[in-house]
Every structure is written in structure tokens, then in C-alpha cells.
N, C-alpha and C positions, 0 to 999 in steps of 0.2 A: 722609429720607436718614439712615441709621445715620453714626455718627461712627465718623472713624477712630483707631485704635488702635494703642498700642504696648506692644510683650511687656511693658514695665514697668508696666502697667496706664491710662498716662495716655488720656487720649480726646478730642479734639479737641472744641473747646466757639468761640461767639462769639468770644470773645475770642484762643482759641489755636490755631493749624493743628499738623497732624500735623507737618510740615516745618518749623514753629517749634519745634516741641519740639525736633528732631530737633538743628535747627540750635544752640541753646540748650545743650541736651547737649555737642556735641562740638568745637564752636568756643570757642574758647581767648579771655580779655578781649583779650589783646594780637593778636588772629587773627594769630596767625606759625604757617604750616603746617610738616611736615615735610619740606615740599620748601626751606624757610629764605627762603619769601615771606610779604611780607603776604598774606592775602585774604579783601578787605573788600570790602562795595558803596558803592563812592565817590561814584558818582550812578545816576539811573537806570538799569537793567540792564546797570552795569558795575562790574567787581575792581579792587581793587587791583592787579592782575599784569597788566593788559589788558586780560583775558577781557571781553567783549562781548556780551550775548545780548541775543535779537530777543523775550522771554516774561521774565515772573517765574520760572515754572517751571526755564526753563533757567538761567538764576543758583543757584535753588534746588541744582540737581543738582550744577553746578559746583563749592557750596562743599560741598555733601554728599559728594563726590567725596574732594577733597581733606582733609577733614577726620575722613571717619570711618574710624577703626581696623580691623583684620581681627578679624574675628567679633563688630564692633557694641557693641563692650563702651565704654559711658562713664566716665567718671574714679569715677564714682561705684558702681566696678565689677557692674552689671545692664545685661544687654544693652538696648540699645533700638534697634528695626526693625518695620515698617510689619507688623498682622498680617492 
């Protein structure tokens, strides 16, 4: 299985998924989005805002959703997105 990657070179290894970077990137310590909510995973497969999902994946999206900027650019200004 090839690892997945992102523009900024990282590569998904044992230890770190592609959507952990991703999440790590662009979620904030204090996770306060720009909608002026928390969102955090409070317990299993669920936000701080509500949000509920029935998968990890859909969590995943959810915070990736809210969290990542237009045109994928991190604080650390280099884009980062799945290549």
C-alpha cells in the first residue's frame, strides 16, 4: 500500500494518518472555529457543536470541513491537501 501524501511533503507513516496531519495543521489548540464554536471530539464519534457521526471518517470530514481555510493554506503558510 503506497502512503498517502500531502503537497507539503509529509507521508503518512504507522504512527500518523494523512487526516491527522491534516487535522493537526489546521485545528486551532483552543478548536474555536470560524463559525465562533467549539469543535472538538467530546466522546466517541461526536463534536463539541452536536455533530454525531455513525464512522471516524465522518468526524474526520466534519472537523476538516470546518476547519480548513480556502485554498488549504496552513498557518504555517504551505498549502496542505491529499495528493
Amino acid at each position: 500500500m503506497d502512503a498517502e501524501r500531502c503537497t507539503c511533503g509529509f507521508a503518512s507513516n504507522q504512527e500518523m494518518r494523512l487526516t491527522d496531519h491534516l487535522l493537526e495543521i489546521f485545528v486551532p489548540e483552543d478548536a474555536a472555529a470560524p463559525d465562533g464554536r467549539r469543535h472538538d471530539e467530546t466522546e466517541h464519534l461526536a463534536c463539541a457543536c452536536g455533530f454525531t457521526a455513525t464512522a471516524g471518517h465522518e468526524l474526520d470530514q466534519h472537523l476538516l470541513g470546518i476547519f480548513t481555510p480556502a485554498g488549504n493554506i496552513g498557518p504555517d503558510g504551505r498549502e496542505h491537501t491529499a495528493l
